[in-house]
C-alpha positions as CSV (number, residue, x, y, z in Angstrom):
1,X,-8.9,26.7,-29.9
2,X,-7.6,29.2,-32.2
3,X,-4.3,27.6,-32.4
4,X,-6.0,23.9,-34.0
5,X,-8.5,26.8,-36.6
6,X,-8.4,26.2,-40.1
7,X,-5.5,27.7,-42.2
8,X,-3.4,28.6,-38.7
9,X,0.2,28.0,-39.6
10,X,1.8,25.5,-38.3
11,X,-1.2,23.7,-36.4
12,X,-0.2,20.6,-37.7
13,X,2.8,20.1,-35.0
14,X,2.3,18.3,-32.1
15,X,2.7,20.8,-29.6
16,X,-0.9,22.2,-30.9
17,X,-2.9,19.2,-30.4
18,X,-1.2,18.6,-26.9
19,X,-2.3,22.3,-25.9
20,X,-6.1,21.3,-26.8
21,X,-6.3,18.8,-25.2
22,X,-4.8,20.1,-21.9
23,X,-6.8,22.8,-22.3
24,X,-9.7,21.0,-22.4
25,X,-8.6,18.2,-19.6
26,X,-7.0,21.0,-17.1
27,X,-8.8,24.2,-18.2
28,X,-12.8,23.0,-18.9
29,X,-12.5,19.7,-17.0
30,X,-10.8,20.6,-14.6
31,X,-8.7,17.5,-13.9
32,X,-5.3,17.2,-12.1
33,X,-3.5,15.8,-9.7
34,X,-1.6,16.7,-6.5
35,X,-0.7,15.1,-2.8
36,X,-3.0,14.7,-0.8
37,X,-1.1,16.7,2.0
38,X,-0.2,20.0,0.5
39,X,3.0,19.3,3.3
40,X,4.7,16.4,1.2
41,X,5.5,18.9,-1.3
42,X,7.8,19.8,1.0
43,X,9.5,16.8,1.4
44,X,11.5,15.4,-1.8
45,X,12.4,12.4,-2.2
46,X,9.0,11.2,-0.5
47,X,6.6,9.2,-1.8
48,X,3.1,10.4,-1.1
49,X,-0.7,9.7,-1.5
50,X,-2.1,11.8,-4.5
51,X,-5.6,13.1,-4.9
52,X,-7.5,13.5,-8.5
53,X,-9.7,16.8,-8.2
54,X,-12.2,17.9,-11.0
55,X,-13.4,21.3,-11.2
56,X,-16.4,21.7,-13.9
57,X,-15.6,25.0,-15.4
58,X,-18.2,24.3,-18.8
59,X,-19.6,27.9,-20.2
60,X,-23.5,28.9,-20.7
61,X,-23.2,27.0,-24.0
62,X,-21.8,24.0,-23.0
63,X,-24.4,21.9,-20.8
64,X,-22.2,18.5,-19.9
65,X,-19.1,17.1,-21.3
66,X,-17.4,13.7,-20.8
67,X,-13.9,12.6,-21.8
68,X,-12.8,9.0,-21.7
69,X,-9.6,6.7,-20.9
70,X,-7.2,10.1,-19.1
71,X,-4.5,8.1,-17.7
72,X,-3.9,8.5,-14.2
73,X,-1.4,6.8,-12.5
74,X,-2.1,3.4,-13.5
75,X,-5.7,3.6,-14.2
76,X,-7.7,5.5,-16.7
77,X,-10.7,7.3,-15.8
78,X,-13.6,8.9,-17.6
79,X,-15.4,12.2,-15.9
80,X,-18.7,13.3,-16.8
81,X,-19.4,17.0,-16.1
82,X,-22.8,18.1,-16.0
83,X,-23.5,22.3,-15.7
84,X,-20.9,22.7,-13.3
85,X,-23.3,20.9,-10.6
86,X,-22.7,17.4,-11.4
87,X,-19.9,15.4,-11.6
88,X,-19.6,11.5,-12.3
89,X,-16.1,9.4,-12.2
90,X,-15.4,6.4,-13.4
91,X,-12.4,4.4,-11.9
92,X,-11.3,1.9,-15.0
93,X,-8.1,1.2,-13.4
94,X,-6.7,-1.8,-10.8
95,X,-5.9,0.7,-7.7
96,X,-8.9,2.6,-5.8
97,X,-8.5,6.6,-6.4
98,X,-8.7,9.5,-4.1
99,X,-11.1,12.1,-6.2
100,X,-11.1,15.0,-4.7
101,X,-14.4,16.7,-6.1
102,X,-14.9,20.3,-6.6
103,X,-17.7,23.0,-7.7
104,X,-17.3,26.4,-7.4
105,X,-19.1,28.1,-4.4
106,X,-19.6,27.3,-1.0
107,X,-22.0,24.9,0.4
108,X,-22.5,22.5,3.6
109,X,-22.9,20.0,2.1
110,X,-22.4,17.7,-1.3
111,X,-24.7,14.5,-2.6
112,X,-22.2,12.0,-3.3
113,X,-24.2,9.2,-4.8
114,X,-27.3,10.7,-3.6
115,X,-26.5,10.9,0.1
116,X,-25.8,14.2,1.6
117,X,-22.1,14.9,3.1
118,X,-20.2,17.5,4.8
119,X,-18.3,19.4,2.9
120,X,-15.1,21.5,2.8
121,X,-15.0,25.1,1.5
122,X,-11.6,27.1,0.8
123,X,-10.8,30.1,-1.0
124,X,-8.3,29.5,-3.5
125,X,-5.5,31.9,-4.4
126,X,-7.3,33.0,-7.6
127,X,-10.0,34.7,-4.9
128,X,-12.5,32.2,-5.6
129,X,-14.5,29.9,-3.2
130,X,-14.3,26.8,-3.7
131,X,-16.6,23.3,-2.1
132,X,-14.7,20.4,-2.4
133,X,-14.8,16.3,-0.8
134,X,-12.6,13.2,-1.0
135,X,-14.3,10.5,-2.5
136,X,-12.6,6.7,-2.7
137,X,-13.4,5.3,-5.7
138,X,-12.6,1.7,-6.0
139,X,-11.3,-0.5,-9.3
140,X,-14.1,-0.6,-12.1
141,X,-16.4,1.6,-10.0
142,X,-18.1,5.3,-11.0
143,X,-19.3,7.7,-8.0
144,X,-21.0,11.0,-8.7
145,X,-21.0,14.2,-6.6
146,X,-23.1,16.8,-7.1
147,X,-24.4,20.3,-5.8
148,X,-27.1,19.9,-3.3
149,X,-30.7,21.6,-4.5
């Protein structure tokens, strides 16, 4: 954030307000997208399924943040982050999306939509263990994952 602070040089150009906002859709939201077989990297040239994961990453201070119309593909999504234990996406697009939805920890199991799931856990290169599932969600629909209690 200190590059977009009042009286930083040059915060006016373009690049700045790009590097917010990815900030804030990569780093806090914790939004990207990859293939769904980590194997089709592998293969150029391939077309392959891709997968949307969020990761809530929100500090102490921040208790939920939502951000609105992210192109993706050929939809546009809004995710709602809740204190890293609730997450809520909504498909506004015309294709159904793999979300891939992630919290930090491990756990069994995930509520996605209120009904309990297996999950998967995984320990990411940065050393931390992650809980993930793979939710379809369909054209002009919302799911919502969250940690169980």
């Amino acid at each position: 954030m200190d590059l977009s602070r009042t009286g930083r040089e040059r915060r006016e150009y373009p690049e700045v307000s790009y590097s917010v906002i990815g900030a804030i859709v990569e780093g806090m939201m914790g939004i990207g997208v990859k293939p769904s077989d980590p194997a089709a990297r592998l293969s150029p040239g391939n077309r392959f399924e891709t997968v949307l994961e969020t990761f809530p990453q929100l500090t102490s201070k921040t208790s939920w943040a939502e951000i609105a119309n992210v192109p993706v593909q050929d939809n546009l999504i809004t995710v709602r982050e809740e204190q890293n234990r609730k997450t809520t996406l909504t498909n506004r697009g015309k294709t159904t999306l793999i979300w891939q939805a992630a919290f930090p920890g491990s756990f069994q199991t995930l509520l996605v939509n209120g009904k309990p799931l297996k999950a998967h856990s995984e320990l990411r290169p940065s050393n931390r263990t992650i809980t993930w599932i793979r939710v379809p969600v369909q054209p002009g629909a919302s799911a919502s994952v969250n940690l169980p209690r």
